[in-house]
NUVO-152033 format. One record per residue (C-alpha): residue in one letter; chain; x, y, z; residue number from 0. Coordinates in Angstrom, 3 decimals. Layout:
<sites>
+------+-------+----------+----------+----------+-----+
! rest ! kette !     east !    north !       up !  nr !
+------+-------+----------+----------+----------+-----+
!    A !     A !        X !        Y !        Z ! NUM !
...
+------+-------+----------+----------+----------+-----+
</sites>
This chain:
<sites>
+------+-------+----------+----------+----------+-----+
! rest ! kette !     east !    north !       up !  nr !
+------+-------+----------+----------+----------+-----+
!    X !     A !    0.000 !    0.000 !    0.000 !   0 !
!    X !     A !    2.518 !    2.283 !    0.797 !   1 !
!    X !     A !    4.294 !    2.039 !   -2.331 !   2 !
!    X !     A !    1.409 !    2.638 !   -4.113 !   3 !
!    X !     A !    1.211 !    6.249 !   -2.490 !   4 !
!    X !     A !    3.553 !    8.179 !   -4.976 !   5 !
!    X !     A !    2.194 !    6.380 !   -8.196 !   6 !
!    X !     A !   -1.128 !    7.783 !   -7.110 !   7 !
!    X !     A !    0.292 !   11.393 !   -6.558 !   8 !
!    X !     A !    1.893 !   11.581 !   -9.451 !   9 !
!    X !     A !   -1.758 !   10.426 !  -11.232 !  10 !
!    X !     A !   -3.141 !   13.469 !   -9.587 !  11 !
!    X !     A !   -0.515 !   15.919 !  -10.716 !  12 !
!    X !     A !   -0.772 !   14.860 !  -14.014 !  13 !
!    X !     A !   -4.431 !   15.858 !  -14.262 !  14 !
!    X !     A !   -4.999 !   18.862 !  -15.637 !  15 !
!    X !     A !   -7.802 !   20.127 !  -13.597 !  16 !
!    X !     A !   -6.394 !   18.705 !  -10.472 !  17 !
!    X !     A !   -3.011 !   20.531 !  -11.552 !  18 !
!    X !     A !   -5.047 !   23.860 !  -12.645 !  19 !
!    X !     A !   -6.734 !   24.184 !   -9.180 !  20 !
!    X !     A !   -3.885 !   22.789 !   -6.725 !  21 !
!    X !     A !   -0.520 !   23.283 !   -7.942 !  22 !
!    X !     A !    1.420 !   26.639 !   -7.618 !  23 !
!    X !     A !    3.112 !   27.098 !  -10.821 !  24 !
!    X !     A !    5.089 !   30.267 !  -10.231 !  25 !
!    X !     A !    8.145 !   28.746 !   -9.860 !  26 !
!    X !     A !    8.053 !   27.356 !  -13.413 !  27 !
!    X !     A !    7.269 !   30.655 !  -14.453 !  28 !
!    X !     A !    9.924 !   32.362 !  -13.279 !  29 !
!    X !     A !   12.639 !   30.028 !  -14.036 !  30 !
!    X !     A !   10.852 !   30.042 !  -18.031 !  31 !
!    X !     A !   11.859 !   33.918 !  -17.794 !  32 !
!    X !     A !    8.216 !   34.419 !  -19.476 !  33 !
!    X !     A !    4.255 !   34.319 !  -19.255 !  34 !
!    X !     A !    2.443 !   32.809 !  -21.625 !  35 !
!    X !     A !   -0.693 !   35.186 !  -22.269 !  36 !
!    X !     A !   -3.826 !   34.408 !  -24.262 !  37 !
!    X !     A !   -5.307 !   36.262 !  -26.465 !  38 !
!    X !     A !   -7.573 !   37.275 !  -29.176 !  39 !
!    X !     A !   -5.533 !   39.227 !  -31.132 !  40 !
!    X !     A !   -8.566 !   41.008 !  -33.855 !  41 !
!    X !     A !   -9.996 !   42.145 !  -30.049 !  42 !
!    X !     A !   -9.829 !   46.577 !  -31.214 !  43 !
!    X !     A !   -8.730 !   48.175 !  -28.835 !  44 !
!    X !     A !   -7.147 !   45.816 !  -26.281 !  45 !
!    X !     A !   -5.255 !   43.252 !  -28.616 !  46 !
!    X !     A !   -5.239 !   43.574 !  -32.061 !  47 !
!    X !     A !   -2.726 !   43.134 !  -35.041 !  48 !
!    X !     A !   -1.359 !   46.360 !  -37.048 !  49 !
!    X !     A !   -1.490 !   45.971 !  -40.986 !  50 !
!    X !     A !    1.898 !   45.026 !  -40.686 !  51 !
!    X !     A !    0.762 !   42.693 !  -38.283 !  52 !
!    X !     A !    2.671 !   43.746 !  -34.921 !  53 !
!    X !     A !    0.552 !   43.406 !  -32.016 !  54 !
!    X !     A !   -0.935 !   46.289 !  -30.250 !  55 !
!    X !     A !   -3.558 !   47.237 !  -27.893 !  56 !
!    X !     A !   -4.803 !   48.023 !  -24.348 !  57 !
!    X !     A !   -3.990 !   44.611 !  -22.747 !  58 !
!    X !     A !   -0.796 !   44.173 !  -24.865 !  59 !
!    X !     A !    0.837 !   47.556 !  -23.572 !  60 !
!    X !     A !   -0.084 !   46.597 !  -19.668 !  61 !
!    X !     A !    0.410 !   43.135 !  -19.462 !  62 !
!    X !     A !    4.034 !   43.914 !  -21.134 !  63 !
!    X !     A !    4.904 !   46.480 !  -17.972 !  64 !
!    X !     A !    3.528 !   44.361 !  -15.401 !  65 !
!    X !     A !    5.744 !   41.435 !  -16.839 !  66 !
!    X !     A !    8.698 !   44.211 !  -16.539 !  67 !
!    X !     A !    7.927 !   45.016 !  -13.125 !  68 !
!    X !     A !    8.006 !   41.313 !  -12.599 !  69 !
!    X !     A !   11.033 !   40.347 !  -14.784 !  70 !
!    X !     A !    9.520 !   38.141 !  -16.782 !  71 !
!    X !     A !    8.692 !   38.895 !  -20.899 !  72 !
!    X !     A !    5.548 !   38.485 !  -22.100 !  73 !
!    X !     A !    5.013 !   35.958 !  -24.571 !  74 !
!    X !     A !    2.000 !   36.566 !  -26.789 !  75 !
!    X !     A !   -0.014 !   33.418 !  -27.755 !  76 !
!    X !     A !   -2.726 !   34.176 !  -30.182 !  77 !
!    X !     A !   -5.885 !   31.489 !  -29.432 !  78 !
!    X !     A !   -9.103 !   30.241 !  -30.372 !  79 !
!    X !     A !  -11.218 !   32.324 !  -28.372 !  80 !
!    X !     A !  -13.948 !   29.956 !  -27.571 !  81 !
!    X !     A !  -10.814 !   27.609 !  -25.945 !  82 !
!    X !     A !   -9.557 !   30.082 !  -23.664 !  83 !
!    X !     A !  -10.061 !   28.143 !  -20.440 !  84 !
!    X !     A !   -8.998 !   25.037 !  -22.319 !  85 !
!    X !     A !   -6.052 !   26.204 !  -23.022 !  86 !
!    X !     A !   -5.588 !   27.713 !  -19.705 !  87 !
!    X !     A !   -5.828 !   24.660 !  -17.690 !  88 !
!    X !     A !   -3.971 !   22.532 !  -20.080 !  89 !
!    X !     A !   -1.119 !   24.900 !  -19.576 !  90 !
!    X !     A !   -0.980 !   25.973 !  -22.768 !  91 !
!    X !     A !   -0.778 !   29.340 !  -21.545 !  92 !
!    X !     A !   -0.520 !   31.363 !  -17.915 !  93 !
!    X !     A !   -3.315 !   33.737 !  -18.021 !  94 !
!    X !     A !   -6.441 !   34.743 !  -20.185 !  95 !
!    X !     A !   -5.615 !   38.632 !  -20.352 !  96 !
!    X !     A !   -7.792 !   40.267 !  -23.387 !  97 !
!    X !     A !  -10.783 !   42.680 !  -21.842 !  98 !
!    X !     A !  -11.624 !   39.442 !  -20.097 !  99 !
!    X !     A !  -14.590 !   40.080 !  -18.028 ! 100 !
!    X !     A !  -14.506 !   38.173 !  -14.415 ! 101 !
!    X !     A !  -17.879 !   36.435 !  -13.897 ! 102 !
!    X !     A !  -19.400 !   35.060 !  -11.364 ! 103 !
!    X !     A !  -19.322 !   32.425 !  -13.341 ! 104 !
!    X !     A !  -15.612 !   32.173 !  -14.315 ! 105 !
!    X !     A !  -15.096 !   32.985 !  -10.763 ! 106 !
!    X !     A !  -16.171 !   29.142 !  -10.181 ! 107 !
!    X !     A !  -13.118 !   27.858 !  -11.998 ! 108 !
!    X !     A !  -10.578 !   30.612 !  -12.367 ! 109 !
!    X !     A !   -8.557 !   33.495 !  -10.286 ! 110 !
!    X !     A !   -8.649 !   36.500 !  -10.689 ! 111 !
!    X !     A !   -6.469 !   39.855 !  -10.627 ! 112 !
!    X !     A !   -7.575 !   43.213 !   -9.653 ! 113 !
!    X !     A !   -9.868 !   44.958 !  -12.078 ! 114 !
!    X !     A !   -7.620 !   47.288 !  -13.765 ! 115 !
!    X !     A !  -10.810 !   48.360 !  -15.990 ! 116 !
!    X !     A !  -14.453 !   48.891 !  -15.391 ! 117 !
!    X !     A !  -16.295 !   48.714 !  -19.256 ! 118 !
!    X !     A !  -19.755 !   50.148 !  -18.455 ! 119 !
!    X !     A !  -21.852 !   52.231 !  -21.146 ! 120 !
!    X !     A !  -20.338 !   55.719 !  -22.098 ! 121 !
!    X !     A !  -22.178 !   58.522 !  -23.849 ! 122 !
!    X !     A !  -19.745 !   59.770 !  -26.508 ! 123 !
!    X !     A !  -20.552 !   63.603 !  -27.407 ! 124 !
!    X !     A !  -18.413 !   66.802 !  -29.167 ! 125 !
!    X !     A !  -16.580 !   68.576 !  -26.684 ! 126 !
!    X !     A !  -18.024 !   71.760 !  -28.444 ! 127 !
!    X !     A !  -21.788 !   70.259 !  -27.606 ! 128 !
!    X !     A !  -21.941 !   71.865 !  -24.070 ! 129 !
!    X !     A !  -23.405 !   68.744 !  -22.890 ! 130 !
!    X !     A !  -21.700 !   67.813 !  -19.497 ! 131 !
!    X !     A !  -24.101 !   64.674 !  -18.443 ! 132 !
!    X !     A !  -26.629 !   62.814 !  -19.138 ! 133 !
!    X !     A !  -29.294 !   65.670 !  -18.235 ! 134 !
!    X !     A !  -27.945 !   67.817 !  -20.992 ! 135 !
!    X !     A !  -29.149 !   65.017 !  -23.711 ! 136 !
!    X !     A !  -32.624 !   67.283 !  -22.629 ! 137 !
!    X !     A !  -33.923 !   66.981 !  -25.961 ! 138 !
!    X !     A !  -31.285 !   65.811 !  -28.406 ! 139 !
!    X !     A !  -30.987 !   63.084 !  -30.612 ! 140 !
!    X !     A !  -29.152 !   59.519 !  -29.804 ! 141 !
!    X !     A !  -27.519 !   57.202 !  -31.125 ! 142 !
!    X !     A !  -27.598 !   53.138 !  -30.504 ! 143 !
!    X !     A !  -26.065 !   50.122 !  -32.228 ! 144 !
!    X !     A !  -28.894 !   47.530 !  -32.368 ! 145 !
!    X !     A !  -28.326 !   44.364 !  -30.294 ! 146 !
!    X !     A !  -25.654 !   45.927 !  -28.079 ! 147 !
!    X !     A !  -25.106 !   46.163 !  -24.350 ! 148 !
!    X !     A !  -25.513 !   48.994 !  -24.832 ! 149 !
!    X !     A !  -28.825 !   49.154 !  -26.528 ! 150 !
!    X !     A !  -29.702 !   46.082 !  -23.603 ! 151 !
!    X !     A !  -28.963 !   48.883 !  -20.728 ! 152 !
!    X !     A !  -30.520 !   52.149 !  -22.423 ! 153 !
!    X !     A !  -33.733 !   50.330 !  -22.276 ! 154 !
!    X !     A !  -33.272 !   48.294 !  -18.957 ! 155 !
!    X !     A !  -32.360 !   51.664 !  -16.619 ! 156 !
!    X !     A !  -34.614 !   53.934 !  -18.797 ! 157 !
!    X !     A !  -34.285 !   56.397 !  -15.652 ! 158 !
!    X !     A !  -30.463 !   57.083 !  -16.916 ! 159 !
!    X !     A !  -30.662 !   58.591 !  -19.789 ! 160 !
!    X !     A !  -34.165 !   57.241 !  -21.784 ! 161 !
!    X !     A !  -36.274 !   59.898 !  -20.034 ! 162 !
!    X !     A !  -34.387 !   62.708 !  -21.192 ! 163 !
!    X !     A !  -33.651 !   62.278 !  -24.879 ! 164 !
!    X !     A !  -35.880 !   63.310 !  -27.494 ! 165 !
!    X !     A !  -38.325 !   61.024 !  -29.152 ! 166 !
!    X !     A !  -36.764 !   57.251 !  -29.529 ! 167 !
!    X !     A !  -33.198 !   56.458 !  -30.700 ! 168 !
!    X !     A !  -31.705 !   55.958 !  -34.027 ! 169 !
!    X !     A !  -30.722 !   52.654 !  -34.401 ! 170 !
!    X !     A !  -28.050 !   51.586 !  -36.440 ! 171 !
!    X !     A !  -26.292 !   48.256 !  -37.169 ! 172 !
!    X !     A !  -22.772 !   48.704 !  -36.211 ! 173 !
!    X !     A !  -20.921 !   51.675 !  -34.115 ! 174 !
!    X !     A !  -19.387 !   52.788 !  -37.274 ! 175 !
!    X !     A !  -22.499 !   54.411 !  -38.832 ! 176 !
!    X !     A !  -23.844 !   55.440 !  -35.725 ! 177 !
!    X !     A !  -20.678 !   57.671 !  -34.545 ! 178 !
!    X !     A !  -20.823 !   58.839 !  -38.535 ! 179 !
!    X !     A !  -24.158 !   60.433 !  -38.006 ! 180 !
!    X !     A !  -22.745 !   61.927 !  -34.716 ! 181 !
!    X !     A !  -19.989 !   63.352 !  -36.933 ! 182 !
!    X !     A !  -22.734 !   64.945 !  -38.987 ! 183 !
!    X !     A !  -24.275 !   66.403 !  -36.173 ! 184 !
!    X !     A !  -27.705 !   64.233 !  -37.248 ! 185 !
!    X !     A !  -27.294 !   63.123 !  -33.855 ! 186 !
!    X !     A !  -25.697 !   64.775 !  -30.411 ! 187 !
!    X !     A !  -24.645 !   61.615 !  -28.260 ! 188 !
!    X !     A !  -23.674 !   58.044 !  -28.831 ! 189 !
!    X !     A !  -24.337 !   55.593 !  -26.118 ! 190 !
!    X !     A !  -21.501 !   52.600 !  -26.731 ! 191 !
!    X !     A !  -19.108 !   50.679 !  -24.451 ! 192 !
!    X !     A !  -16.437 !   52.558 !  -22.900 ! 193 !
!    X !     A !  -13.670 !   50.531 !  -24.098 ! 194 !
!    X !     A !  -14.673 !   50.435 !  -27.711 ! 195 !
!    X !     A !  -16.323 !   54.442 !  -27.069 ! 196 !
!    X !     A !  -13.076 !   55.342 !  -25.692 ! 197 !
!    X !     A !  -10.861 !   53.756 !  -28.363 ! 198 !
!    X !     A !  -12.947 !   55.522 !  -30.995 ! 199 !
!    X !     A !  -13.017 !   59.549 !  -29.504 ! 200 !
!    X !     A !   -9.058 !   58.819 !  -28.977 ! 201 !
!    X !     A !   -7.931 !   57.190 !  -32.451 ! 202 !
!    X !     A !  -10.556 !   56.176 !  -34.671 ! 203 !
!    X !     A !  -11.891 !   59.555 !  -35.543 ! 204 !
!    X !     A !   -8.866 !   61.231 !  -35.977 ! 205 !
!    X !     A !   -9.275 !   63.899 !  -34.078 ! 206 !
!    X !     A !   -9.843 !   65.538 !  -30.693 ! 207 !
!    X !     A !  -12.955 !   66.871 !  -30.698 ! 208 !
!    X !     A !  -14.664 !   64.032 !  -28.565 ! 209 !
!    X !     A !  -15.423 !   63.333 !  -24.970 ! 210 !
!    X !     A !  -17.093 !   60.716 !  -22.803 ! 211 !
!    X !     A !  -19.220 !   60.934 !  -20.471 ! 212 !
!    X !     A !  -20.990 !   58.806 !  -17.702 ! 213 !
!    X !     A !  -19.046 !   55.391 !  -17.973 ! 214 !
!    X !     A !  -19.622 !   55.131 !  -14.352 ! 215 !
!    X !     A !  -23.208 !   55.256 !  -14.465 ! 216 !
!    X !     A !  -24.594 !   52.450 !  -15.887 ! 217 !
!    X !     A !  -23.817 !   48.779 !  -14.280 ! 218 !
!    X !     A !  -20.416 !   47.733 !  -15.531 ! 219 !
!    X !     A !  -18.127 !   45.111 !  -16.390 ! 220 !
!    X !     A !  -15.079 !   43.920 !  -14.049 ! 221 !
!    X !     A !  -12.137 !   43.523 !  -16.882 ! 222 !
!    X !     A !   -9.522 !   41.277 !  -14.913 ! 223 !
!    X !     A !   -6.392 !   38.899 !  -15.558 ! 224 !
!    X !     A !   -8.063 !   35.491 !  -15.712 ! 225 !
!    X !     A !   -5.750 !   32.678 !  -13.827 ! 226 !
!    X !     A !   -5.599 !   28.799 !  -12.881 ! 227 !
!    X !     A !   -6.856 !   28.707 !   -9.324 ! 228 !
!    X !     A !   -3.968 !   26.945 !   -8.416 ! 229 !
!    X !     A !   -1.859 !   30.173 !   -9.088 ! 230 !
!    X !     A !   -2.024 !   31.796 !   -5.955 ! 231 !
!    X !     A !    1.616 !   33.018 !   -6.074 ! 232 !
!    X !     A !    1.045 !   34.301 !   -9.761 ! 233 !
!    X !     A !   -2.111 !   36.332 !   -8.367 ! 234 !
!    X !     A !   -0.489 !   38.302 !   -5.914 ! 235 !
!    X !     A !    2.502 !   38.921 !   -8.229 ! 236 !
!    X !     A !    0.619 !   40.303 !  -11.000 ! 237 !
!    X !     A !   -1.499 !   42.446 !   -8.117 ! 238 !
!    X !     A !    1.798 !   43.719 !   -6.554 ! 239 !
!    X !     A !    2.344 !   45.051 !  -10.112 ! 240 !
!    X !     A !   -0.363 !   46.152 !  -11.016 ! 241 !
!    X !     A !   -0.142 !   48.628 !   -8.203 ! 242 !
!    X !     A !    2.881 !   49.513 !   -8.776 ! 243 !
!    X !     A !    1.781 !   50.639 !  -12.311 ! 244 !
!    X !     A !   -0.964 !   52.916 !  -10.490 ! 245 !
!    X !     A !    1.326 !   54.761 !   -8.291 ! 246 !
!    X !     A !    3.960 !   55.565 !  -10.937 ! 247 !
!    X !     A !    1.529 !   56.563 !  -13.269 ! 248 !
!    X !     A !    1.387 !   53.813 !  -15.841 ! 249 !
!    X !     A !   -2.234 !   52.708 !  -15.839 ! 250 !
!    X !     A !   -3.194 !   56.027 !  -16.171 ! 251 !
!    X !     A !   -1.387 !   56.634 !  -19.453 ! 252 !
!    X !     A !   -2.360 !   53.173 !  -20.766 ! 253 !
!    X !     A !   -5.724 !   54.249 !  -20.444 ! 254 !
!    X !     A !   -5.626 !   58.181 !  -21.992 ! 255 !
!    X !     A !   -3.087 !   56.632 !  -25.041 ! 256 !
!    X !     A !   -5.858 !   53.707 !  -25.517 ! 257 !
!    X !     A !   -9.044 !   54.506 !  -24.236 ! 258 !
!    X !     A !   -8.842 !   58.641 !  -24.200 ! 259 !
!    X !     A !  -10.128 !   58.088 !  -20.345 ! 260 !
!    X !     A !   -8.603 !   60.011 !  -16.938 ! 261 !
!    X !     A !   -8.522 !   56.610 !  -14.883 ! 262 !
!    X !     A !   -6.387 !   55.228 !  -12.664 ! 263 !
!    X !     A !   -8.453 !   53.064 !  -11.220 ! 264 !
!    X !     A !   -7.390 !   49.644 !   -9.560 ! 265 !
!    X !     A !   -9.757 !   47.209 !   -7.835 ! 266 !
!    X !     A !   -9.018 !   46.199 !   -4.189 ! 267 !
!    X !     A !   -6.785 !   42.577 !   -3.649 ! 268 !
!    X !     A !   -9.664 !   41.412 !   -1.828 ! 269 !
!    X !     A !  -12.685 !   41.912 !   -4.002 ! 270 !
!    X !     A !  -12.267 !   37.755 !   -5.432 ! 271 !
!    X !     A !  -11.821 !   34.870 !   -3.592 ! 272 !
!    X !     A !   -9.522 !   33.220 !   -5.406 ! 273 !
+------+-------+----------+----------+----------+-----+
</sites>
């Protein structure tokens, strides 16, 4: 019996959910000299290729300085979206870090970093419009992209910004026309994600003459570093870093360079049980 001890521990430690929820893997890591990061690299604006195809983006600029804070380089490993936690509890890669959103129901089978992003709703108007909040959309036209969260929210908390618009919205089938008609002036607002709302008043429409406004107020999004559960070490290196980054500075500039957004926001170490 006794001999048969190890031959069952190593049975266990070669299962890959066994080894995903109960084996620290941070000294691998570090001795590798890199971390393996997933991602979903046609995901505008957090990781996404260039026409020359160099990889760019949100994520790809702060996973990069929290690897440097770390000493480790960040290895890029583009994936099939749909196998993210697949390929995260095979070991295929270290972390899920692409605007990934931390669930309650990931939550179940992953850890999770500090949010280092909320992506709520944003109303996207000219800075020239004099409207400062939601209140000044007092009669004004809006603009919606059909099937969005967006479109989901506007109607679910219609005591946010419904009850002050004029008449009902114009709908339109991607972001692209409706931030077009906004250009125009056909329309005064644009209610879209903040990430993607963000990304466009900063770089898309190539210029300056957009601001956001409200991403706070509708319910939001916790965007997190998605880990095995077994990484606890991992966890509370990449939230040492993370913090680091917010004190000198860092996150904030990720976010005005990516997202056009004054934040330096950082979630508490304790909001997940990992």
């Amino acid at each position: 019996m006794i001999a048969l001890l190890p031959i069952s521990g190593c049975k266990k430690s070669a299962n890959p959910n066994y080894r995903a929820n109960h084996v620290d893997q941070w000294s691998r890591i570090k001795k590798s000299g890199q971390l393996n990061i997933g991602v979903d690299d046609s995901f505008v604006p957090m990781d996404f290729r260039q026409k020359n195809g160099k990889l760019v983006g949100y994520d790809v600029d702060l996973s990069r300085a929290v690897c440097k804070v770390l000493g480790l380089k960040a290895n890029f490993q583009s994936i099939d979206w749909s196998m993210k936690e697949t390929e995260l509890k095979n070991g295929t890669i270290d972390v899920i870090w692409n605007g990934y959103t931390a669930t309650p129901e990931r939550q179940k089978k992953e850890a999770f970093s500090r949010v280092y992003e909320r992506s709520g709703q944003s109303l996207v108007v000219k800075k020239n419009s004099g409207i400062n909040s939601f209140k000044d959309m007092q009669g004004k036209k809006l603009g919606l992209q059909e099937g969005s969260t967006a479109f989901t929210d506007f109607n679910k908390y219609p005591q946010l910004l419904k009850r002050y618009i004029s008449g009902s919205p114009i709908i339109y089938q991607d972001n692209n026309s409706a931030f077009m008609d906004l250009k125009a002036g056909r329309t005064q607002g644009v209610l879209a994600g903040t990430i993607y709302a963000g990304y466009y008043a900063k770089n898309l429409a190539k210029t300056n003459q957009y601001k956001l406004i409200g991403g706070d107020v509708f319910p939001q999004d916790r965007v997190a570093v998605g880990m095995r559960k077994g990484d606890r070490t991992l966890v509370r290196k990449i939230n040492y870093a993370l913090g680091v980054l917010q004190k000198d500075g860092t996150l904030r500039k990720i976010n005005e360079k990516w997202l056009g957004i004054d934040s330096n926001y950082l979630g508490s170490t304790k909001e997940f049980r990992n």
